[in-house]
Every structure is written in structure tokens, then in C-alpha cells.
C-alpha positions as CSV (number, residue, x, y, z in Angstrom):
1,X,-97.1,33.0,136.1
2,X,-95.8,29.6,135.2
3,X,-93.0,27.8,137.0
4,X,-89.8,26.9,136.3
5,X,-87.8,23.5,137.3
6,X,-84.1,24.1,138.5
7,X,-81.5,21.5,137.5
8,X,-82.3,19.2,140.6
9,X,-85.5,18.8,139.2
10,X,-83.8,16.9,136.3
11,X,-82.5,14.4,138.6
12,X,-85.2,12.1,138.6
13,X,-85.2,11.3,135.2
14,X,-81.5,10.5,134.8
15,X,-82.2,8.3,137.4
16,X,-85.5,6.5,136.1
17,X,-83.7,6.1,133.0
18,X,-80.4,4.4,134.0
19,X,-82.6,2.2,136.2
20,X,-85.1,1.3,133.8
21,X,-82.1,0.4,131.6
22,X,-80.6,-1.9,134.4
23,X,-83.7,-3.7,135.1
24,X,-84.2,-4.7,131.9
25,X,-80.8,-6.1,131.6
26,X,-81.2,-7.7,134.7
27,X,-84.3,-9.1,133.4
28,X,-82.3,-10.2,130.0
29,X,-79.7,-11.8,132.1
30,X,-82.5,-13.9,134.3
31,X,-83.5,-15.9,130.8
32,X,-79.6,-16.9,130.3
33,X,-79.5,-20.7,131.3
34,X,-75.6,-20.1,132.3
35,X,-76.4,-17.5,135.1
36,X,-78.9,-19.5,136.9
37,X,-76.9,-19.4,140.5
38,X,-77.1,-15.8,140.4
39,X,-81.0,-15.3,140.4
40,X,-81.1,-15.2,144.1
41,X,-79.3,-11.6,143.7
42,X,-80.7,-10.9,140.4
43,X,-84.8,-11.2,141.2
44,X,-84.6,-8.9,144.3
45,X,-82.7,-6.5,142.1
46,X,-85.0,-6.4,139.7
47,X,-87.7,-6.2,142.6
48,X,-85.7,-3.2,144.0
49,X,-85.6,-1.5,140.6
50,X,-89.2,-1.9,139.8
51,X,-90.2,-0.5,143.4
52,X,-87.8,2.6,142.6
53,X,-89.3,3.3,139.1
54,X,-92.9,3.3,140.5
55,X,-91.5,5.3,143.4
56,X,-90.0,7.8,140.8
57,X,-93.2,8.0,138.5
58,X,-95.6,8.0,140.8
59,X,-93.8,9.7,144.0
60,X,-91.9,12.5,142.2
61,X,-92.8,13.0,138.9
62,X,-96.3,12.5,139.2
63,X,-96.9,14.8,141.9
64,X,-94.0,16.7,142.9
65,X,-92.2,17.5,139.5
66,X,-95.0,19.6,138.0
67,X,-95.5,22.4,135.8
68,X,-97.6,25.0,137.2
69,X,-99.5,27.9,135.5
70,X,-100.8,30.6,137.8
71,X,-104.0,32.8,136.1
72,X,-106.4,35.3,137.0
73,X,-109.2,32.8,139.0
74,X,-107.8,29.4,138.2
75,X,-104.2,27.1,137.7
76,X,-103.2,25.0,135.6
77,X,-101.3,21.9,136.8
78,X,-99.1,19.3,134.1
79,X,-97.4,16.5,135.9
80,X,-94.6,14.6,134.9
81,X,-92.4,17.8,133.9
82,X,-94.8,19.6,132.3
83,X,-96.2,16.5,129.6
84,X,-99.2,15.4,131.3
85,X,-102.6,16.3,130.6
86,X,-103.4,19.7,132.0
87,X,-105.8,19.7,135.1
88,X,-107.7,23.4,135.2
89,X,-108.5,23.8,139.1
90,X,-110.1,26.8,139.9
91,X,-109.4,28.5,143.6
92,X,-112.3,28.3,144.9
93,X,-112.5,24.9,144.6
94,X,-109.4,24.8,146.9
95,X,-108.9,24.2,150.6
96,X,-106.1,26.3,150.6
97,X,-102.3,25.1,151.4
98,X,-99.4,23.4,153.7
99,X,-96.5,23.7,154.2
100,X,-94.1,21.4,155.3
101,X,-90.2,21.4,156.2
102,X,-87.7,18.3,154.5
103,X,-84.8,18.7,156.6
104,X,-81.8,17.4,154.7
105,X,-77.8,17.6,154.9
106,X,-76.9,21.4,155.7
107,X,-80.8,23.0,154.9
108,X,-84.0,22.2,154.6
109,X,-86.5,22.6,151.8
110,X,-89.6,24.0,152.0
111,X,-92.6,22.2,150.6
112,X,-95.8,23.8,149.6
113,X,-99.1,21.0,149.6
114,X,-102.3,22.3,147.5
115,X,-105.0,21.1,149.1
116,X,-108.5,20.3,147.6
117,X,-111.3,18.5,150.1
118,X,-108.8,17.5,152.6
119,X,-106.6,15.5,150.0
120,X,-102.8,16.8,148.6
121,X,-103.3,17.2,144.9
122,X,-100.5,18.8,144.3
123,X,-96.8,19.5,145.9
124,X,-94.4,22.4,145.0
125,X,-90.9,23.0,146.4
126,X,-87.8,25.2,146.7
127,X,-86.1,21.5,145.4
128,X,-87.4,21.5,142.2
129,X,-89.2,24.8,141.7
130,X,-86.6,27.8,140.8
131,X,-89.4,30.4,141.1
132,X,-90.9,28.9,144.0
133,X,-91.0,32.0,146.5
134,X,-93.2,33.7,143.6
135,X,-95.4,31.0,143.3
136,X,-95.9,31.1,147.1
137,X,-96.7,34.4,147.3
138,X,-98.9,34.3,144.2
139,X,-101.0,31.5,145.9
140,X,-100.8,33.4,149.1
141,X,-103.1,36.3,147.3
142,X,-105.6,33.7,145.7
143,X,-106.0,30.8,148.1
144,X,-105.6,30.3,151.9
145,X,-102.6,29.2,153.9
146,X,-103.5,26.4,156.4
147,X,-101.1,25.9,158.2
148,X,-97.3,24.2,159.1
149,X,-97.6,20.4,159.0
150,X,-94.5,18.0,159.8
151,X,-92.8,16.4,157.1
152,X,-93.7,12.5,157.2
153,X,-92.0,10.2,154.6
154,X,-94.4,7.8,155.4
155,X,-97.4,9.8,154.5
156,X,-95.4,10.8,151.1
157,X,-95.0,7.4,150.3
158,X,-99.0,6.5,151.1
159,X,-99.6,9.6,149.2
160,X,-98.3,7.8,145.9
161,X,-100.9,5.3,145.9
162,X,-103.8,7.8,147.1
């Protein structure tokens, strides 16, 4: 079984474009002798957009926007939207699974965390997965369900750099 991305999956990447494309304007607009009074608003700018790209790569597509293909004894994870090198993980090399809760505005989405030696190595989620029940219950026959863990944005944000 592979999965599949809805449209919100796409988000990301109209974002990390239109900021990449802002930042280096910003950037071109630093080196311009007449705007020197505005580089007080322009460097943290360009700080902001160069936290949000790493955020975006690293945070999102990295680990959360990823193709997954289910087989027989193993899976097949490709981050960043499917392009990355492939990572063959077989289940029994896997602790088993999380799940966690993102409340937002009206719902809530469900996150599910693969889990190898106590570490996350990779997230799916009703967000950006369009056939995520099916992946759930596919993992559910393969791999074990740990348990219901609380969604903490501070964790996802160490999780980047781990």
C-alpha cells in the first residue's frame, strides 16, 4: 500500500517557496547603500525567514510530509514528498506506534508517530495523508500500538534537530 498526500499536504511548499523568494530579496535589498535605515526591520526579517525555511524543511517536509510504502515484512519511507532517498525499515526492527491528538480550529487531527528504539522516525497524519485510516490499520496488523501520547509543539520542534 503506498500513501497518498491530500491538497494540504502541498501547502508547505507554496509556502517555502514564496519565502525563499522573499528572503532573498530581502537579502538583495540589504546590499543597496540607499536602504541602509531599513536594516533594523530588514535583518530580523530575513532571520524570521531563514528560521521558517529550516522549520519547513526539516519540521514538515522532512519528517511529516512523507511517502510511505507498506509491504509484506517491511516499509518504505521517502521524505520530502516522496524525493528522498528511500529508507527500507523492516517491522521488527520497530517499537511500534503513537498516536497523538493536534487540536486545531473546529477538529483535530490525528497523528500517527513510528517508533524505532524509543526515537520518532517517522510521523503520518489525517493532515497530509488522504489514505491515512488505511495506513493505520495496515500498521495496526504488522507493528504494535503503544499507546496515546499528548501533542507537545515543543517536542515537535526538538524533534527537528534530533
Amino acid at each position: 500500500m503506498n500513501s497518498k498526500f491530500t491538497w494540504t499536504a502541498y501547502i508547505p511548499a507554496c509556502i517555502f517557496t514564496g519565502i525563499s523568494i522573499a528572503a532573498v530579496f530581502c537579502i538583495a535589498v540589504c546590499f543597496y547603500p540607499g536602504l541602509s535605515s531599513m536594516l533594523f526591520i530588514l535583518i530580523p526579517a530575513v532571520l524570521f525567514a531563514v528560521f521558517t525555511l529550516v522549520w519547513l524543511a526539516y519540521g514538515e517536509m522532512r519528517t511529516k510530509i512523507i511517502r510511505l510504502t507498506l509491504e509484506y515484512d517491511h516499509m518504505v519511507i521517502k521524505r520530502y514528498y516522496g524525493l528522498g532517498k528511500p529508507e527500507t525499515i523492516y517491522y521488527t526492527d520497530l517499537d511500534g506506534f503513537n498516536i497523538a491528538f493536534l487540536p486545531a480550529a473546529y477538529t483535530s487531527y490525528e497523528y500517527l508517530y513510528l517508533m524505532r528504539g524509543g526515537k520518532k522516525i517517522g510521523k503520518l497524519s489525517q493532515f497530509y495523508h488522504k489514505n491515512y485510516a488505511d495506513l493505520k490499520a495496515d500498521l495496526q496488523t504488522h507493528i504494535k500500538y503503544l499507546d496515546v501520547i499528548d501533542y507537545n509543539s515543543w517536542q515537535e520542534i526538538k524533534d527537528i534537530f534530533g
